[in-house]
N, C-alpha and C positions, 0 to 999 in steps of 0.2 A: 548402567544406562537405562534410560526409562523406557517403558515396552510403549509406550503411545509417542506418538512421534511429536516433537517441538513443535507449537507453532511461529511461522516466522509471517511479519509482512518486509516487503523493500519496497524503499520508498527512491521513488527515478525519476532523473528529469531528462537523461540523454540515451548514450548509444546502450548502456547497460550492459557494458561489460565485467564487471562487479556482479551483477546481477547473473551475469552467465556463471560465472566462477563457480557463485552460488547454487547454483541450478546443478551443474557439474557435478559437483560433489558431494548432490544429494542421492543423484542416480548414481553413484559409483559406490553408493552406500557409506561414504565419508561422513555424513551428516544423517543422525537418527531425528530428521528433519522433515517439515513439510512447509512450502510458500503459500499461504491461505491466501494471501491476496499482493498484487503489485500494484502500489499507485503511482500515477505522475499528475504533476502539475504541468505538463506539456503535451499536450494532444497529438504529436506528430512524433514525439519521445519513440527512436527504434527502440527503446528499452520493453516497450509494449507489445512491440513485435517478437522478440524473441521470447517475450511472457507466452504469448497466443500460441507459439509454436509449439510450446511443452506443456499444451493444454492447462494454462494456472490462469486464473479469475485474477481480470486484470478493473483498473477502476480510472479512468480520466475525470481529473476532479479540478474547475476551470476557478483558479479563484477572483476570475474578475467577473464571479456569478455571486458575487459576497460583496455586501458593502461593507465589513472589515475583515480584522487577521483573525480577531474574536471568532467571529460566526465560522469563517475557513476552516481554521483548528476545531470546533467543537464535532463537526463534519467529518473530519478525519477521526477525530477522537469515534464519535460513534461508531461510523464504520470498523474500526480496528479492534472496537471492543465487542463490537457485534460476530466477529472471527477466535473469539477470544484469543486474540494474541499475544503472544507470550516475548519474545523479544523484534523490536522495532531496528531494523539495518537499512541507513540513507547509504546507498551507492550513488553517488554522483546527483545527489536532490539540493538543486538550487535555490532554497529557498529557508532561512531563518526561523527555526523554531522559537516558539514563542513561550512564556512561562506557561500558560495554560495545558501546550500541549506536553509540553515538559512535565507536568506536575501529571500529568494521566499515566503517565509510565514512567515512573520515577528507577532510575537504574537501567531500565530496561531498554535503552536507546544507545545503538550506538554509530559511529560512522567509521569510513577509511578517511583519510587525509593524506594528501600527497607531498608529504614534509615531513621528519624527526621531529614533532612536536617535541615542546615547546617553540620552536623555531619553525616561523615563516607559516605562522596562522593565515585563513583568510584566502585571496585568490593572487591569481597570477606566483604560484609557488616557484617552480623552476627557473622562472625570468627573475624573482628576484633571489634567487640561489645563486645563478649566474652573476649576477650582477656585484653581489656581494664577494663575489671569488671561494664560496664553500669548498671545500674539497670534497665533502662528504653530503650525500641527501638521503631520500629513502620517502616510507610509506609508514604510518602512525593509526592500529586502531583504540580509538578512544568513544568510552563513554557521553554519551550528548549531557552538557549540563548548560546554562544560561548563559555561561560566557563561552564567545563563538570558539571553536578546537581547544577547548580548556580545560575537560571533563579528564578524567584518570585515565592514562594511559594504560593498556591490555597489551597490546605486542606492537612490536616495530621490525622494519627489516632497513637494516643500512644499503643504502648503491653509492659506490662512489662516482666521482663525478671527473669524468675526461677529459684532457684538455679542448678535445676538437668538439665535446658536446653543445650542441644549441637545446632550444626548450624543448625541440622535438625528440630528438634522439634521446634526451635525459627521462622525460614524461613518458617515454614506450618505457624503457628500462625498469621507472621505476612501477608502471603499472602491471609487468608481470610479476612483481616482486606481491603488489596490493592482490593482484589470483589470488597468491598462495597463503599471503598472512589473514586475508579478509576470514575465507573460511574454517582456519585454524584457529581465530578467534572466537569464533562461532560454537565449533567445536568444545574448547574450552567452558563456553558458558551455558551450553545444554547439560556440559556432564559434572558441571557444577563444582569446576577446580578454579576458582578467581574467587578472590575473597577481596574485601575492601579497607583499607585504613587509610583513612583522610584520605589521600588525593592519590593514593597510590593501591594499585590491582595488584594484588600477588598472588602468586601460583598456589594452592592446595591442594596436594600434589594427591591425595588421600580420594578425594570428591566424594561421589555417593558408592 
């Protein structure tokens, strides 16, 4: 494990709790990790608030102060690179990366999703789980790559799915599952046991 600690940004647009997870597990010394910076594109994002309480450099970045995605992303980009960041974690960040931004940390992006990717990309996940009659759902972390939850899959956790479940009681379920896998992912790729072939993350199990 490396003697200088990772650097991480998360990128939040809501309550941040992904981002707590994260936090968590740094002070419990889980993660040979530091948050250089938290941004949201939401000014009122609780995700800011629980940044501010663990003393971490937080950044509210309004993009209707941008007259496009262009100029938005270059903004991020600098700041990020200005922290020299080393891996990019959206928890809960509402907003469509762009190829620009993408191309600035190639690899180095990745998110939680609240589905068994390849299944039930996008939003409104649990309602149309239900809907469909799944038996089975869960939490998916993947690589950010151009097409929306498409990038290579890193870990999953299954939850199965209840009879008496509605969207809520499925979506608690499966977001404690996304605590535990988010920062295990993480984990994984400071200490440099993921390796890449085509579309697929495998374990190496060896690392540094």
């Amino acid at each position: 494990m490396p003697s200088e600690k990772f650097k991480l940004a998360v990128l939040v647009s809501g309550r941040g709790s992904n981002l707590q997870a994260i936090i968590d597990s740094i002070e419990k010394n889980y993660l040979n990790a530091e948050i250089s910076l938290v941004m949201s594109n939401v000014k009122d994002a609780y995700a800011l608030e629980r940044a501010t309480k663990h003393g971490l450099e937080c950044v509210f970045l309004d993009p209707k102060a941008f007259s496009n995605r262009n100029d938005y992303e270059q903004k991020m980009i600098d700041l990020l690179q200005s922290k020299s960041i080393e891996l990019v974690c959206l928890a809960g960040f509402m907003r469509i990366l762009g190829k620009k931004f993408i191309e600035a940390f190639p690899g180095k992006i990745i998110n939680i999703h609240p589905s068994l990717l390849p299944a039930f990309p996008g939003l409104n996940v649990q309602k149309r789980a239900l809907e469909h009659g799944a038996k089975y759902s869960g939490c998916t972390v993947h690589i950010v790559n151009e097409e929306v939850d498409g990038g290579p899959i890193i870990l999953q956790s299954v939850v199965p799915i209840k009879d008496e479940d509605d969207t809520q009681s499925l979506s608690e379920r499966i977001l404690e599952q996304e605590h535990i896998i988010y920062p295990e992912a993480i984990k994984l790729i400071i200490e440099n046991k993921i390796e890449f072939s085509g579309r697929r993350a495998l374990r190496n199990k060896q690392g540094n």
